[in-house]
C-alpha positions, 0 to 999 in steps of 0.5 A: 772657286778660285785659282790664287792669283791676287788680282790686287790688295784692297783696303780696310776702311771700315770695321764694325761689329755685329754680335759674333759677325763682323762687317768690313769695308773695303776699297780696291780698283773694280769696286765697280765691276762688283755686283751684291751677292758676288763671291770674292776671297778675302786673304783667301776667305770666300766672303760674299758681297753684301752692299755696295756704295760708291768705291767701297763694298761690305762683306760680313765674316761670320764666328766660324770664320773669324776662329779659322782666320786672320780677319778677326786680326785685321785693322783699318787701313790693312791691305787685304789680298782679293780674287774675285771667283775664277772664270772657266773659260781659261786657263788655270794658272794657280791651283784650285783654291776653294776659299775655304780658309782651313787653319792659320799658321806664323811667320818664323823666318824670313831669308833673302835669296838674291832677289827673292826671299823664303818665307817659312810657316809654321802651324800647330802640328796636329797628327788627326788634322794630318790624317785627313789631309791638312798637311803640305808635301815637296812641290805641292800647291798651298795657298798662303793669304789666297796667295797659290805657292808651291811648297818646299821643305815641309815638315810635320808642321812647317814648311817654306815658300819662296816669293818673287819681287812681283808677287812681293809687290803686288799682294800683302806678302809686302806687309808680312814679317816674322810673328805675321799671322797667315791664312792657309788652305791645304790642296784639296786634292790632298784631302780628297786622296786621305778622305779614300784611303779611310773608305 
């Protein structure tokens, strides 16, 4: 469980295929502080912690993984949003995000907005999907990259988010232009509250 707060980017420094599993290497600041077995997201992808040597870690993504997410689009040297699982002894500052990556979406437009900028996604629109609770509403939470952001002017199959100088800086959000490809997690509140409405 995690909360969409980005302790920091790590980055890519390996990428090795193994059958329909990929393996990445990735370096950041707690490398340390990781333990094998450990749960850390990933661009929002909950991916477990399979070796350790010195300041890099190894985490395999598996086929599922790699159809519903952007990692399979990763290269060496990208920079890659991670959380380590959320303690729950404080406070909740993002959202809950599960680390269960639901689909991908595309950056169409980028706008300044004096100082901060409007990022806006698009996905397939997929009225089935819909139903069952992958969609956003006005105010509501999404996590975008693992990234917990509060959603304005959705549509059936789009909606924008507006990002902050620091958040700009302190995760991927830096990297992302118009034609970038994005992880989503729709609110599982959402899907919890479709999910009752078809008992």
């Amino acid at each position: 469980m995690f909360s969409g707060i980005i302790e920091e980017f790590a980055t890519v420094v390996d990428i090795k295929h193994d059958r329909d599993n990929i393996d990445f290497t990735l370096t950041c600041s707690f490398t340390s502080e990781l333990k094998i077995d450990q749960s850390v997201a990933h661009n929002g992808v909950c991916l477990t912690v399979v070796s350790i040597d010195g300041d890099n870690y190894v985490v395999t993504a598996m086929k599922e993984t790699l159809d519903r997410t952007n990692l399979g689009l990763l290269k060496v040297g990208d920079k890659v949003n991670v959380e380590r699982s959320m303690l729950m002894n404080g406070r909740l500052d993002g959202h809950i995000v599960q680390g269960h990556v639901d689909q991908t979406a595309t950056c169409t437009q980028m706008e300044d907005a004096n100082g901060s900028t409007y990022f806006t996604f698009e996905y397939p629109e997929d009225r089935e999907m819909a139903r069952h609770g992958y969609f956003t509403v006005d105010k509501g939470s999404v996590s975008v990259n693992g990234v917990s952001l509060t959603v304005c002017n959705p549509t059936a199959n789009s909606f924008q988010v507006a990002i902050i100088p620091y958040t700009m800086e302190h995760t991927n959000f830096c990297d992302i232009r118009v034609g970038t490809v994005v992880n989503l997690e729709f609110d599982i509140l959402g899907k919890y509250i479709a999910r009752l409405q078809e008992l």
